[in-house]
Rosetta silent file (secondary structure, phi, psi, omega in degrees, C-alpha in Angstrom):
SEQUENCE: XXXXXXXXXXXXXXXXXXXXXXXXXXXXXXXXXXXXXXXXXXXXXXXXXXXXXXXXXXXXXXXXXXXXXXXXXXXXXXXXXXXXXXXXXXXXXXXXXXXXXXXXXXXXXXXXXXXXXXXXXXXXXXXXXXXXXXXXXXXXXXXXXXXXXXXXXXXXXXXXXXXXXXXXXXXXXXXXXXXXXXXXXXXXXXXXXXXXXXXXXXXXXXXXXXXXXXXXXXXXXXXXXXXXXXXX
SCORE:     score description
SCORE:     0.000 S_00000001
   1 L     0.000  125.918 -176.324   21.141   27.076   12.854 S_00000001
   2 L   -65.519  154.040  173.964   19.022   24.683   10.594 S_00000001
   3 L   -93.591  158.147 -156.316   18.459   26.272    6.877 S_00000001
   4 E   -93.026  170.830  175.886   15.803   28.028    6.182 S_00000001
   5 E  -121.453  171.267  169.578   12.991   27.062    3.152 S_00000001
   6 E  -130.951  150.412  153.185   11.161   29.130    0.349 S_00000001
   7 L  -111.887  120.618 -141.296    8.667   27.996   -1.556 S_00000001
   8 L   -90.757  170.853  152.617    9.221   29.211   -5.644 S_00000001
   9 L   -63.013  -13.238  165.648    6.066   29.966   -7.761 S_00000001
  10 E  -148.840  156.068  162.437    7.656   26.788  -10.109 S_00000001
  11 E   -46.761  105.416 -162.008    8.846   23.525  -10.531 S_00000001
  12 E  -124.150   59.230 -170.102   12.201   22.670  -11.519 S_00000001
  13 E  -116.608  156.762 -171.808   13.502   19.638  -12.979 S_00000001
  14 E   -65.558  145.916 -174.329   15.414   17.911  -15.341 S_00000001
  15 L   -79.565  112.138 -160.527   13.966   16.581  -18.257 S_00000001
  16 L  -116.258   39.882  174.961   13.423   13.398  -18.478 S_00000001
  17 E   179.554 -178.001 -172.821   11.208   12.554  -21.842 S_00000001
  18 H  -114.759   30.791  155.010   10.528   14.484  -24.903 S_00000001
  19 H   -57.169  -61.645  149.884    7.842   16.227  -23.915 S_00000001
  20 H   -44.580  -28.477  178.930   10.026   17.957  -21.266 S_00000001
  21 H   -89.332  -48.262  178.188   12.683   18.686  -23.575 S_00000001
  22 H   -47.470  -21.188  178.840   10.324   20.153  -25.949 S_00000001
  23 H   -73.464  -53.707  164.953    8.873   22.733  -23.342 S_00000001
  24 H   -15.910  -90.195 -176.205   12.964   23.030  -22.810 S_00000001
  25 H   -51.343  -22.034  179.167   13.143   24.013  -26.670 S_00000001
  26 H   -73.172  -45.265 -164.713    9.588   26.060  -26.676 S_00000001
  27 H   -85.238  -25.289  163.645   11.225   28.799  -24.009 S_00000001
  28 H   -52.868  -41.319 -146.297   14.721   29.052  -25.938 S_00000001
  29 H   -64.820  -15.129 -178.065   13.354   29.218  -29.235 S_00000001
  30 H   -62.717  -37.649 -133.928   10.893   32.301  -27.479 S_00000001
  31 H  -106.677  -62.335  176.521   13.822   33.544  -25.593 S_00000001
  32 H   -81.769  -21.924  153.296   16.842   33.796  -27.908 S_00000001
  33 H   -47.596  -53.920 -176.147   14.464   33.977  -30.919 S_00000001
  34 L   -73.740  -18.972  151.857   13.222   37.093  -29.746 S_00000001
  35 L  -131.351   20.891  167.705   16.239   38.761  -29.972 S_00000001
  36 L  -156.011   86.963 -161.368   18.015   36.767  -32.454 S_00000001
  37 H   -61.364  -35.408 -178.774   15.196   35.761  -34.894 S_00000001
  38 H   -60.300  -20.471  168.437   17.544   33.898  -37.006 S_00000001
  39 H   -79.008  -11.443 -149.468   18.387   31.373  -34.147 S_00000001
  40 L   -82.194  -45.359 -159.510   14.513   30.632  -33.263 S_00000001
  41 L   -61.676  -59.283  149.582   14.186   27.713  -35.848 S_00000001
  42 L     1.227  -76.717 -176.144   17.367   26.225  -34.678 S_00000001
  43 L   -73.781    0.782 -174.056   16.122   26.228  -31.012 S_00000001
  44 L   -80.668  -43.964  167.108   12.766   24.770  -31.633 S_00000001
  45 L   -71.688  164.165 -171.013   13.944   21.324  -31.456 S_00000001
  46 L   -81.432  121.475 -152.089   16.189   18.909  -29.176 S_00000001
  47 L   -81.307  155.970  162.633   20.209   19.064  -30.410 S_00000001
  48 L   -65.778  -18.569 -170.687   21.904   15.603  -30.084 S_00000001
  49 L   -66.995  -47.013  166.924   23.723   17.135  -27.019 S_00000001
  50 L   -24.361  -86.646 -158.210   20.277   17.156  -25.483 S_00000001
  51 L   -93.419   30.119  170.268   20.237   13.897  -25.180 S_00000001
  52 L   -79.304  136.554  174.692   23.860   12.805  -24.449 S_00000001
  53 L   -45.427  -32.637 -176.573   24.247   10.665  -20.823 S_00000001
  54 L   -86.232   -8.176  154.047   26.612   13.557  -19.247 S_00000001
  55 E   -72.969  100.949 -176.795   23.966   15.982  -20.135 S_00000001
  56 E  -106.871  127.776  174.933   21.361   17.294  -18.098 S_00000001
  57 E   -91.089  113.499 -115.692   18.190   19.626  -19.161 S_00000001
  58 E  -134.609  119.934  171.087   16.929   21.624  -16.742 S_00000001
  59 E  -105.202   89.062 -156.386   12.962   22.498  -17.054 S_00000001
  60 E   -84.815  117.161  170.749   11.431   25.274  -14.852 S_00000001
  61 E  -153.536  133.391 -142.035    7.441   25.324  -15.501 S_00000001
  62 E   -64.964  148.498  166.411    4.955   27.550  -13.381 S_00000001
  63 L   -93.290  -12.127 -159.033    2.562   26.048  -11.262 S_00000001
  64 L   -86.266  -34.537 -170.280   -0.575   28.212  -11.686 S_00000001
  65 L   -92.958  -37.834 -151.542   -0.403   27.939  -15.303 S_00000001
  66 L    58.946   34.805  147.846    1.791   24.488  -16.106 S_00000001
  67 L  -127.633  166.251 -166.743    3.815   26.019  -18.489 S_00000001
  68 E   -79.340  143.936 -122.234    7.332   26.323  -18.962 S_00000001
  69 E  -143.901  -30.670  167.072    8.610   28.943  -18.072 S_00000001
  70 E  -170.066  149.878 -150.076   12.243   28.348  -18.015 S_00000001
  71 E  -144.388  145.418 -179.630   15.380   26.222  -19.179 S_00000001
  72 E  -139.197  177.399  156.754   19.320   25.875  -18.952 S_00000001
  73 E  -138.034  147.538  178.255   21.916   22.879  -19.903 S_00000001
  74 E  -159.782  112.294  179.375   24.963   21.141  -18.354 S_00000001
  75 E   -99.515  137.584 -153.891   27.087   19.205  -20.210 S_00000001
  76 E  -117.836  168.222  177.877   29.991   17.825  -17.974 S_00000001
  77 L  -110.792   33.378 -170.285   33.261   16.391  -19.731 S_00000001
  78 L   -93.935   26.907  114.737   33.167   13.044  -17.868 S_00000001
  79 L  -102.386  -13.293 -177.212   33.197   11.433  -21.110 S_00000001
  80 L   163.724  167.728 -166.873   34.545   14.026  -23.680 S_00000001
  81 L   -48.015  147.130 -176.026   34.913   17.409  -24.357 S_00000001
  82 L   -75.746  137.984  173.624   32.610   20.344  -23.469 S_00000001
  83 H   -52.377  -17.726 -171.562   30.973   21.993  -26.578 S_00000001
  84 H   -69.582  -33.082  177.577   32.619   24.855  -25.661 S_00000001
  85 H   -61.348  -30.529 -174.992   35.853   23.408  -26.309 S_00000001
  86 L   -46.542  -62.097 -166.703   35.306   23.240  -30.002 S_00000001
  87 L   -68.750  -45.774 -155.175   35.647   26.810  -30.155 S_00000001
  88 L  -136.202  150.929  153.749   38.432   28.067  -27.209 S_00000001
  89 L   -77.681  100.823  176.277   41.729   26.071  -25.731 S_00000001
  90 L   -99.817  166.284 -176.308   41.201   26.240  -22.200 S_00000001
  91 L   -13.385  130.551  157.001   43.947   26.757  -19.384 S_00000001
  92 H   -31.631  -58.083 -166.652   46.533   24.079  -19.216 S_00000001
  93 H   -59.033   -4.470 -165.095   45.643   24.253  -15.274 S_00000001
  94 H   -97.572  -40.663 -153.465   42.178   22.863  -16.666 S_00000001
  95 L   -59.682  -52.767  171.370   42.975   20.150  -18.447 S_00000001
  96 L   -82.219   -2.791 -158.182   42.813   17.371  -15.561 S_00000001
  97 L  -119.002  168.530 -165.960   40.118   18.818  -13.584 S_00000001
  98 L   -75.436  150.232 -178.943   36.279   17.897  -13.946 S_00000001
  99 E  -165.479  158.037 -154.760   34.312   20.688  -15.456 S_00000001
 100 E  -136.903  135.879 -167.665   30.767   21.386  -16.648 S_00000001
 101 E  -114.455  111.188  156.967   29.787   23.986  -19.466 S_00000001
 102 E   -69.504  118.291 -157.558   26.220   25.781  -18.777 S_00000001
 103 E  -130.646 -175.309  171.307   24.282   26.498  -22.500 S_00000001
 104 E    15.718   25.361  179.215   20.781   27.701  -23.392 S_00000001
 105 E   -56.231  123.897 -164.022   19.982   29.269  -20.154 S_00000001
 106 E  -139.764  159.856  173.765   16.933   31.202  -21.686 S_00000001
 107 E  -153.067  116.175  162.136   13.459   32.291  -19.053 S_00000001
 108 L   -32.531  127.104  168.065   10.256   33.198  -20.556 S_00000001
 109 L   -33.858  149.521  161.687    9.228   36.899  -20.907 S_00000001
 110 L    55.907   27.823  174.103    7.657   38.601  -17.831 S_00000001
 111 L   -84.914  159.223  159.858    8.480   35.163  -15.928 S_00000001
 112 L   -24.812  137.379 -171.189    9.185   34.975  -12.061 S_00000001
 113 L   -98.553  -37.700  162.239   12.941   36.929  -11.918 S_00000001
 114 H   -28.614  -47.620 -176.848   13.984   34.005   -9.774 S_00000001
 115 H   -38.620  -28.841 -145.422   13.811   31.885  -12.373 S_00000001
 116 H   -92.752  -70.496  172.892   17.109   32.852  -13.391 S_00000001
 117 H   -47.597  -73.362  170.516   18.888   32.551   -9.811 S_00000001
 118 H   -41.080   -9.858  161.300   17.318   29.296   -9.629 S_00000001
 119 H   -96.673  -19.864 -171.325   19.001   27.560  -12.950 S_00000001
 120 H   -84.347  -20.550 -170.015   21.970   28.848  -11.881 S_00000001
 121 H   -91.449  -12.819  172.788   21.500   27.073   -8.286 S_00000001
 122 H   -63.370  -47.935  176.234   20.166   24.072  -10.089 S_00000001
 123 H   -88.049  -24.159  170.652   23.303   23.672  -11.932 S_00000001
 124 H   -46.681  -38.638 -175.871   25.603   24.726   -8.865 S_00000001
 125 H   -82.100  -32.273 -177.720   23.911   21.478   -7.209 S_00000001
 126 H   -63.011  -52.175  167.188   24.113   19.561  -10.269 S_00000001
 127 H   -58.993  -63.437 -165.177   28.132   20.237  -10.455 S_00000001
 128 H   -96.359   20.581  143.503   29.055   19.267   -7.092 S_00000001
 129 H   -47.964  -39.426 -152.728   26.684   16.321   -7.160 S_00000001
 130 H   -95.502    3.332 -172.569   28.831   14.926  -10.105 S_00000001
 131 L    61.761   37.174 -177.094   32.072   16.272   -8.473 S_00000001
 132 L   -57.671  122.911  158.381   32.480   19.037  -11.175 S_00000001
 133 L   -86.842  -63.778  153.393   35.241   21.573  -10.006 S_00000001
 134 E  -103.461  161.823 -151.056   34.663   23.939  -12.573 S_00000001
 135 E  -102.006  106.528  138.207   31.307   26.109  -14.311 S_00000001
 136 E   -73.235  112.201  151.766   32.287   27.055  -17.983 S_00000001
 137 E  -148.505  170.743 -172.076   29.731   29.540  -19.694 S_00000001
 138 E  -105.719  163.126  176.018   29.589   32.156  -22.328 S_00000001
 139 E  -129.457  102.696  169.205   27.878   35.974  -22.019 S_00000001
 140 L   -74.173  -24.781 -162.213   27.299   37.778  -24.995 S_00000001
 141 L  -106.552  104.871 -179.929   26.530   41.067  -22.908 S_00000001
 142 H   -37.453  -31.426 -161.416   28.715   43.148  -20.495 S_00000001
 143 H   -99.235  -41.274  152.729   25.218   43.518  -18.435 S_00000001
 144 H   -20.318 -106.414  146.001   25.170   39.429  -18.811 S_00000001
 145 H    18.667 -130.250 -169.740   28.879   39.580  -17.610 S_00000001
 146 H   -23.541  -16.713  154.328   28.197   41.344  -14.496 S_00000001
 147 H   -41.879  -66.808 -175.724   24.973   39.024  -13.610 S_00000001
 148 H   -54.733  -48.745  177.838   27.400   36.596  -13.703 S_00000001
 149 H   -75.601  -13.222  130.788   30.220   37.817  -11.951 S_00000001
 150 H    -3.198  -93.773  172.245   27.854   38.575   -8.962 S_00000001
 151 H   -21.031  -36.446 -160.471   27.923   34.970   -8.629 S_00000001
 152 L   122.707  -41.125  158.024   31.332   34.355   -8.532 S_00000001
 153 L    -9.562  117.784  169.195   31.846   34.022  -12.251 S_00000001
 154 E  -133.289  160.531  167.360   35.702   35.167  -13.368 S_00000001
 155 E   -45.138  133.904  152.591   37.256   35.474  -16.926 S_00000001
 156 L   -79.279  -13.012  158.679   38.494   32.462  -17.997 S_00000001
 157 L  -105.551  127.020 -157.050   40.947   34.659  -19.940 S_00000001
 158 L   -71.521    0.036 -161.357   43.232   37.242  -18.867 S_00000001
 159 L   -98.416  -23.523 -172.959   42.732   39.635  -21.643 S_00000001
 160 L    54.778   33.220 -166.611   38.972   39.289  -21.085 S_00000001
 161 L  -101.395  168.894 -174.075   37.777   39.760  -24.807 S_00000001
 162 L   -74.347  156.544  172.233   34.845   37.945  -26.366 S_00000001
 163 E  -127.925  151.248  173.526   35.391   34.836  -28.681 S_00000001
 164 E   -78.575  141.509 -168.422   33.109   33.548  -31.659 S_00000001
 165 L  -137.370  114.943 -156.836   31.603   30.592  -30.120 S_00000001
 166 L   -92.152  -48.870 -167.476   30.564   27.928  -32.737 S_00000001
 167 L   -80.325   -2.208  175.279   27.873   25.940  -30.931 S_00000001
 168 L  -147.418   66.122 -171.193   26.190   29.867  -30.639 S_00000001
 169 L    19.190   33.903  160.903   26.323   30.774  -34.653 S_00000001
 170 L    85.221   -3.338  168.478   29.878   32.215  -34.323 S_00000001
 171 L   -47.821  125.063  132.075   28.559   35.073  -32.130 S_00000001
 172 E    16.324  102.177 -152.487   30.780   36.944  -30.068 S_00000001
 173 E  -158.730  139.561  151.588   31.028   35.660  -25.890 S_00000001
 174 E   -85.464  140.558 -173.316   32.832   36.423  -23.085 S_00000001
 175 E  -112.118  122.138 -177.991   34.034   33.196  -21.501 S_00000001
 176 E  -138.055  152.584 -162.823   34.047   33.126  -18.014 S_00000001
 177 E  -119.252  151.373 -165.984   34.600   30.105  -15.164 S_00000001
 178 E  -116.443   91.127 -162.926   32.989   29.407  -11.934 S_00000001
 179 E   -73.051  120.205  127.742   35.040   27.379   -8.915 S_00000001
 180 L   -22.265  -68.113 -168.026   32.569   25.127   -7.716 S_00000001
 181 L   -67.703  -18.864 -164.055   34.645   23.371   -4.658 S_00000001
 182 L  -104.081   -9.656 -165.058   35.457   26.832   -3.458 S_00000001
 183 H   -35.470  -52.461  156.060   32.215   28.691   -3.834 S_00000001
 184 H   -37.865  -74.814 -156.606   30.519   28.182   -0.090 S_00000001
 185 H   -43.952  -59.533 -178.780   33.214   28.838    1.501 S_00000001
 186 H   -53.047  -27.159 -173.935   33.727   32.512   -0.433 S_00000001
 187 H   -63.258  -57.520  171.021   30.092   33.018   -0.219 S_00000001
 188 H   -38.500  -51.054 -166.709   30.069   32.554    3.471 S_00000001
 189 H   -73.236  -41.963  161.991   32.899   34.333    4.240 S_00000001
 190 L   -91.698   26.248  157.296   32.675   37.194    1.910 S_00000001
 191 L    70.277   35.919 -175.917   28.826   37.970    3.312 S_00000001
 192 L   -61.555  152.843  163.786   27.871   37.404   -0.107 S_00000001
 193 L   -43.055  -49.120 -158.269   24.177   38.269   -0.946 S_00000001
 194 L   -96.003   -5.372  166.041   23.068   35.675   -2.577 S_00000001
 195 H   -11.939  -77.329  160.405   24.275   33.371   -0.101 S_00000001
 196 H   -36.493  -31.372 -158.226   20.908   32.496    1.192 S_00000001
 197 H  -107.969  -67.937 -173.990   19.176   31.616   -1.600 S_00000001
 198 H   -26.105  -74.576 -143.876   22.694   29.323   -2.944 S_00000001
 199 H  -135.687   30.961 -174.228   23.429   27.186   -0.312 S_00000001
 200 H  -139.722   12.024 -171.847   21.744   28.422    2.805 S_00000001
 201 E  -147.438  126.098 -163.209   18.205   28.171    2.157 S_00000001
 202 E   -81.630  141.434  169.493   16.041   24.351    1.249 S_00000001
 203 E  -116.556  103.556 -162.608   14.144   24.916   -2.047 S_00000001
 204 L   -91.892  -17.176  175.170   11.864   21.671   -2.603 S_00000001
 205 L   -81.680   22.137 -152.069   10.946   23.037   -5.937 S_00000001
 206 L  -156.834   71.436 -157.603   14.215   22.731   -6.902 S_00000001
 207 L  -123.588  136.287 -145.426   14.410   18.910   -7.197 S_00000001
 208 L  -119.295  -61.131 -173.869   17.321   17.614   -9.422 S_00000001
 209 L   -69.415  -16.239 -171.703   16.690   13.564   -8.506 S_00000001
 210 L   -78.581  140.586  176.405   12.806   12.889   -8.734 S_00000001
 211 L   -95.995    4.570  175.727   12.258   10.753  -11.827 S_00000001
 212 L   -83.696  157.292  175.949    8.560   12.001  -12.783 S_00000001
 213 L   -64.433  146.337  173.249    8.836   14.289  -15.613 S_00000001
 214 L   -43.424  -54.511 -156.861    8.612   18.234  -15.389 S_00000001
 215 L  -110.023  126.254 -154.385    5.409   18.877  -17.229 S_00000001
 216 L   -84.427   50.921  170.180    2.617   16.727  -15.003 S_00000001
 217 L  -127.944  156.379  161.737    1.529   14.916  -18.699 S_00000001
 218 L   -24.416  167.199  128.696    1.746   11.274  -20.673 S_00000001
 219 L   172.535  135.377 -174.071    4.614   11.330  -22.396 S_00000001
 220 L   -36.139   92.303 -170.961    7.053    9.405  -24.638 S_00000001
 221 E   -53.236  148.731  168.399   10.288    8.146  -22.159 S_00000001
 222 L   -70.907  -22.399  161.951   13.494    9.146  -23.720 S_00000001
 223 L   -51.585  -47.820 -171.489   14.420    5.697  -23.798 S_00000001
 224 L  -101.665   12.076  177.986   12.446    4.616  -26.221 S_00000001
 225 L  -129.317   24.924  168.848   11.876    7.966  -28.450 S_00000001
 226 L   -77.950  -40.031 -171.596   15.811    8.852  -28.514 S_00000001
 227 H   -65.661  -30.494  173.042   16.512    7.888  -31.877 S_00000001
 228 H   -81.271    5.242  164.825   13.436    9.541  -33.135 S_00000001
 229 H   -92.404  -60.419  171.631   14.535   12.860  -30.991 S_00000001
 230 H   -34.406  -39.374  162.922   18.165   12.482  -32.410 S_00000001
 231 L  -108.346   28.489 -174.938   16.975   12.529  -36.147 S_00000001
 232 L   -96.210    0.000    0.000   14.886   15.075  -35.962 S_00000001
């Protein structure tokens, strides 16, 4: 049967200047700001991780309006350790295989509720482009948590309690991991819901390789404005 398409109400691509990362940094600092005001300042600006090569920023921004609307990150370990690592040891069983940590997923109030599904399928595509085997991310929320675990999502730990997570002001997270390689196959097999919209349905709005920029404006290449993103 050929797959089927959708077409989303936005645009979804990685950022690739620092215009786009600032729209990135506009919907966290709104998003995590709003219910952790102390974090907003933090979040207004781009992190050095931002702009590391194994890092990609992922920039959702509406078409009717052209603003953004929503943003995740995925930092892969194909040069060095996942921020996450700072914080937690993870499985032994871990150690050799490629793996990608998902950060700042944040979606403007009252935005499309797709948005959400759609960073997650953004980075699902992103990981087995790069031949990621496993999704590292944290949950602060049991109702988080279960979002996740929808998905496929499992504890990475068998005890399943939260950890202070340094790289998220020492807050409290449940850490849970995502098999990439096996994911189709369980979706498929186990009727999952969300199938369709994962891996069974073309999104064109959902474009992880086009090199124009997110936000349809002028704007300063990352090449030549990283050091002046990097010391800000």
């Amino acid at each position: 049967m050929p797959m089927s398409s959708q077409t989303l109400s936005f645009r979804l691509r990685i950022a690739r200047n620092r215009s786009d990362l600032l729209a990135a940094c506009a919907v966290r600092a709104e998003s995590y700001g709003h219910h952790l005001p102390h974090l907003r300042a933090a979040f207004e600006l781009p992190d050095s991780l931002d702009l590391e090569p194994d890092t990609a920023v992922f920039v959702c921004v509406d078409k009717a309006t052209g603003q953004p609307v929503g943003t995740a990150r995925v930092q892969t370990n194909a040069r060095g350790p996942l921020l996450i690592e700072t914080s937690i040891a993870l499985p032994e069983a871990m150690h050799s295989d490629t793996r990608a940590e998902i950060t700042r997923l944040a979606v403007a109030p009252g935005a499309d509720p797709l948005i959400k599904l759609a960073l997650v399928k953004a980075s699902y595509l992103f990981c087995v482009a790069n031949q990621v085997r496993w999704t590292i991310i944290g949950a602060r929320s049991e109702a988080l948590c279960r979002q996740y675990r929808r998905l496929g999502f499992r504890e990475l730990f068998e005890d399943g309690q939260p950890v202070p997570l340094k790289h998220a002001g020492q807050l409290l997270h449940h850490v849970l991991a995502f098999n990439v390689t096996t994911a189709e196959r369980h979706w498929h097999s186990g009727q999952h819901p969300l199938y369709q919209f994962m891996a069974d349905t073309m999104h064109r709005d959902i474009d992880l390789f086009t090199s124009e920029p997110a936000l349809q404006a002028p704007a300063v290449e990352l090449a030549s404005g990283r050091a002046e993103t990097a010391a800000v």
